[in-house]
matplotlib code that plots the C-alpha trace (Angstrom):
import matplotlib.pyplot as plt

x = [120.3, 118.4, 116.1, 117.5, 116.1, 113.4, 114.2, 110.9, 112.7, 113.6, 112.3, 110.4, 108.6, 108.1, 106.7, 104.7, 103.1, 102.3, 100.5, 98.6, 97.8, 96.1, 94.7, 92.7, 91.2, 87.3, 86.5, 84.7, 83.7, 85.8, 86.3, 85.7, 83.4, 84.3, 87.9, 90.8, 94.2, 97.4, 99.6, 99.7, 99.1, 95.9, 94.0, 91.6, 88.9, 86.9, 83.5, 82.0, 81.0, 83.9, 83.8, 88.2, 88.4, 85.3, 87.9, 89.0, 86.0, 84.6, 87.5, 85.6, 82.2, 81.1, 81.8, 86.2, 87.4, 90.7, 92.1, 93.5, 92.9, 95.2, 97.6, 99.2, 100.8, 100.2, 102.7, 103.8, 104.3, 108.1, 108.7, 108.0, 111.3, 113.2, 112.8, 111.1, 109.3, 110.1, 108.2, 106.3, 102.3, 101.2, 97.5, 95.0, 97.5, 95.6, 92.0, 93.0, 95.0, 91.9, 89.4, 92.2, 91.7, 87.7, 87.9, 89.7, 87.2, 84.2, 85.8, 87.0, 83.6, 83.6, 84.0, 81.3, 83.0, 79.8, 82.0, 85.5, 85.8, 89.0, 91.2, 93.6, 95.8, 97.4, 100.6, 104.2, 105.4, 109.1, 107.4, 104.5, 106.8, 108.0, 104.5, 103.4, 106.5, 105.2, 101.9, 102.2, 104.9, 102.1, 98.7, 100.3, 97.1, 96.8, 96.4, 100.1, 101.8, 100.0, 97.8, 99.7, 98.8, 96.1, 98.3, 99.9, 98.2, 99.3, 101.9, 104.7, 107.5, 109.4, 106.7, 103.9, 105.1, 104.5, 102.0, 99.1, 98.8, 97.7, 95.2, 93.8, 93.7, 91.4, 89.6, 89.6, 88.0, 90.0, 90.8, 94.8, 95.3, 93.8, 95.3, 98.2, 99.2, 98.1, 100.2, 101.6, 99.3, 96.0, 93.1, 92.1, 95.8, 95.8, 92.5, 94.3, 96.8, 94.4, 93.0, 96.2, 97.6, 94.3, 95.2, 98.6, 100.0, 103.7, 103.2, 105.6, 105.0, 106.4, 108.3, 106.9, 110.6, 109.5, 105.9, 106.6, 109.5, 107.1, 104.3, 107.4, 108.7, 105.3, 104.9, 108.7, 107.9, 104.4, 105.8, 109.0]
y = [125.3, 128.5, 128.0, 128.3, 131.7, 131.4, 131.5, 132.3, 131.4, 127.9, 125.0, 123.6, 126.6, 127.3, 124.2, 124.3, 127.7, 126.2, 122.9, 125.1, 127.4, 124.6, 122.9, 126.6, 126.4, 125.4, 122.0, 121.2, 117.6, 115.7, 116.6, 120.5, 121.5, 124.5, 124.4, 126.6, 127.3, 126.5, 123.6, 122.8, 120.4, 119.0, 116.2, 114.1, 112.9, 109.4, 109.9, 107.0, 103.4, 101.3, 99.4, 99.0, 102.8, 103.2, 105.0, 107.8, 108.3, 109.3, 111.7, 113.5, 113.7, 117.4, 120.7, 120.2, 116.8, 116.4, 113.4, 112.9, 109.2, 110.8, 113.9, 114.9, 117.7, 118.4, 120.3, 122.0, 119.9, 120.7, 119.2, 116.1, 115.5, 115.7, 119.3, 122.0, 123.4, 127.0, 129.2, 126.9, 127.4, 124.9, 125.6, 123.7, 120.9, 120.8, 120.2, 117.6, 115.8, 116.0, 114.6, 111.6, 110.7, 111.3, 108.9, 106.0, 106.2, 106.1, 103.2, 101.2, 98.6, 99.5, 103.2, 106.3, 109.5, 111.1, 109.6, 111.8, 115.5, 117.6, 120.6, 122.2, 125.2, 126.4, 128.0, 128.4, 125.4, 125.8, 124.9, 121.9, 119.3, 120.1, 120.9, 117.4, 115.6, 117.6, 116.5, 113.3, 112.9, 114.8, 113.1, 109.3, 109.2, 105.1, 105.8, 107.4, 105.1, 102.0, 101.1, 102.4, 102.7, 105.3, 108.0, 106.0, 107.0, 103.8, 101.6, 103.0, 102.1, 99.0, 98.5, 96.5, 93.7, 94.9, 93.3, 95.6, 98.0, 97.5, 100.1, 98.2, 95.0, 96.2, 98.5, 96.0, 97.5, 100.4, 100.0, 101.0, 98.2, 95.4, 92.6, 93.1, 90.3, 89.9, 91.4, 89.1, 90.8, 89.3, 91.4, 90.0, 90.7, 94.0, 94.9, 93.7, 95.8, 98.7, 97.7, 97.3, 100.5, 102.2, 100.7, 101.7, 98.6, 98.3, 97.5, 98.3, 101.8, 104.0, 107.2, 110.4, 110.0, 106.8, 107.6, 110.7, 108.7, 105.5, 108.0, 110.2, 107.3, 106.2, 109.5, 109.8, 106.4, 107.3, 110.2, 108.5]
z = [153.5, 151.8, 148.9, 145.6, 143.8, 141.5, 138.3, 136.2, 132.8, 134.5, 132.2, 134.7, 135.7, 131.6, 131.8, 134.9, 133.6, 130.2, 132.0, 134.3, 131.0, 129.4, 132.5, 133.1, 129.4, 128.9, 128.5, 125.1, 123.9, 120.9, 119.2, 118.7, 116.7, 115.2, 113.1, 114.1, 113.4, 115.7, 117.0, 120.9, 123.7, 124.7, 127.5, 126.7, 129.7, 129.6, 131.5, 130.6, 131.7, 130.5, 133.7, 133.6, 133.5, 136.6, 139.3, 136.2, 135.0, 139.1, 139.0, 135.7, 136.5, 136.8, 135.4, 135.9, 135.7, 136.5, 135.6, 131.7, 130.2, 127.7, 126.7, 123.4, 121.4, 117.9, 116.7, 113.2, 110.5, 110.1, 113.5, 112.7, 110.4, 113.4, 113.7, 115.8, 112.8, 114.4, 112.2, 110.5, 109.6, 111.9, 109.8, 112.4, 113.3, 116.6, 115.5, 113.0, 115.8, 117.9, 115.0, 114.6, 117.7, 118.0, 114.6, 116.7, 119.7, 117.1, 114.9, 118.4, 119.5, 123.2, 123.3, 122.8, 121.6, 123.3, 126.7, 126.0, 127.0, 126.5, 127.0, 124.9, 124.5, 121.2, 121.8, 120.0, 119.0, 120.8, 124.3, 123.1, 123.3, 127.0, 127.6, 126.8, 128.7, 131.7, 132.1, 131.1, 134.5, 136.4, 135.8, 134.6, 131.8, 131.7, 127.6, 128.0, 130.4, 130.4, 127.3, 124.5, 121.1, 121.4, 119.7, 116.7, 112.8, 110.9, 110.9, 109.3, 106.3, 107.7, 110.7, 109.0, 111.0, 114.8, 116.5, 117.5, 120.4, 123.9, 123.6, 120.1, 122.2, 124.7, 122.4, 118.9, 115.2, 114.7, 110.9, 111.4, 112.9, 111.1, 109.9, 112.7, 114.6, 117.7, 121.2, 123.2, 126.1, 126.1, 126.6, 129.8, 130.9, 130.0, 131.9, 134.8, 135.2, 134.6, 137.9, 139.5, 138.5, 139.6, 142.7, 143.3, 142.6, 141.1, 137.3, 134.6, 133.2, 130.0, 131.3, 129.8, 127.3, 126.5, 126.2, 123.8, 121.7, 120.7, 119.3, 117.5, 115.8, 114.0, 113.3, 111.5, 109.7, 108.4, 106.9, 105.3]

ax = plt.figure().add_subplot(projection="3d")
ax.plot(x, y, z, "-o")
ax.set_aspect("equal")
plt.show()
């Protein structure tokens, strides 16, 4: 059977080009220290010695890591009721989205901010959110598909009864989630399917939908 043709205006290939876009970019620590302007997609990169995260952290060592603990869009603030926010100012959506997360790793009691490197790519916000869903199928970032909770802001209107995060279990004293009960996961658990999943053992996983749909939904609620 012959190839298909290629279709350059395919939404995979948009998305490919995008990913591969951002995954040329510099990498810079978190978060950035100069502000600027624009919405887009971003990785984040643990190089530290947090010893459940010892097989990523290998991969990042050097001038070019190469494997995400994390990946996000921060797009315009019109797209998040339920829009696409098309030709809204996103102002510097991106840098604040990075500093919220640089705030997290500095409030948690086992991380160093000094340990997280990252890439990102400002671009129009029509292709960030299939920009996102693409390299979170690629790379599987454990703080995506595995320890979730990383990317929430606060619990929203109607969700001040959830139990707190996976990622808040492992990595306690973020103030957001204080005075949450606690997930049914216990800590220990948790660190053990890190290892298993570094291992390329079968453990249950978010797909980049579900992944994407959990952080929209605190997002829609905090806003309410």
């Amino acid at each position: 059977m012959p190839d298909a043709p290629f279709n350059p205006l395919d939404k995979l290939n948009l998305a490919k080009s995008l990913a591969e876009a951002m995954l040329k970019r510099p990498v810079s620590f978190l978060p950035s220290e100069e502000k600027f302007d624009g919405a887009g997609i971003y990785a984040i990169y643990y190089v530290g010695g947090f010893a459940p995260y010892a097989r990523i952290a290998e991969k990042n060592q050097g001038k070019d890591p190469t494997s995400p603990i994390y990946v996000g869009k921060a797009v315009p603030p019109g797209a998040r009721k339920g829009g696409f926010g098309l030709g809204a100012d996103p102002r510097n959506a991106l840098f604040k989205r990075l500093r919220e997360h640089a705030k997290s790793i500095q409030e948690s009691k086992n991380l160093d901010v000094e340990d997280f490197l990252c890439r990102y790519l400002v671009c129009d916000d029509i292709w960030i959110p299939l920009g996102e869903a693409l390299l979170i199928e690629r790379f599987q970032p454990p703080w995506n598909v595995l320890v979730e909770g990383f990317g929430i802001h606060t619990p929203g209107k109607g969700r001040k009864k959830q139990v707190r995060s996976k990622w808040d279990t492992i990595h306690p004293g973020r103030s957001l989630a204080k005075g949450l009960p606690p997930n049914p996961m216990s800590k220990e658990k948790i660190v053990e399917l890190i290892a298993d999943f570094f291992a390329g053992k079968k453990v249950p996983v978010l797909t980049p939908a579900e992944a994407v749909v959990g952080e929209e939904e605190e997002k829609e609620d905090e806003e309410e």
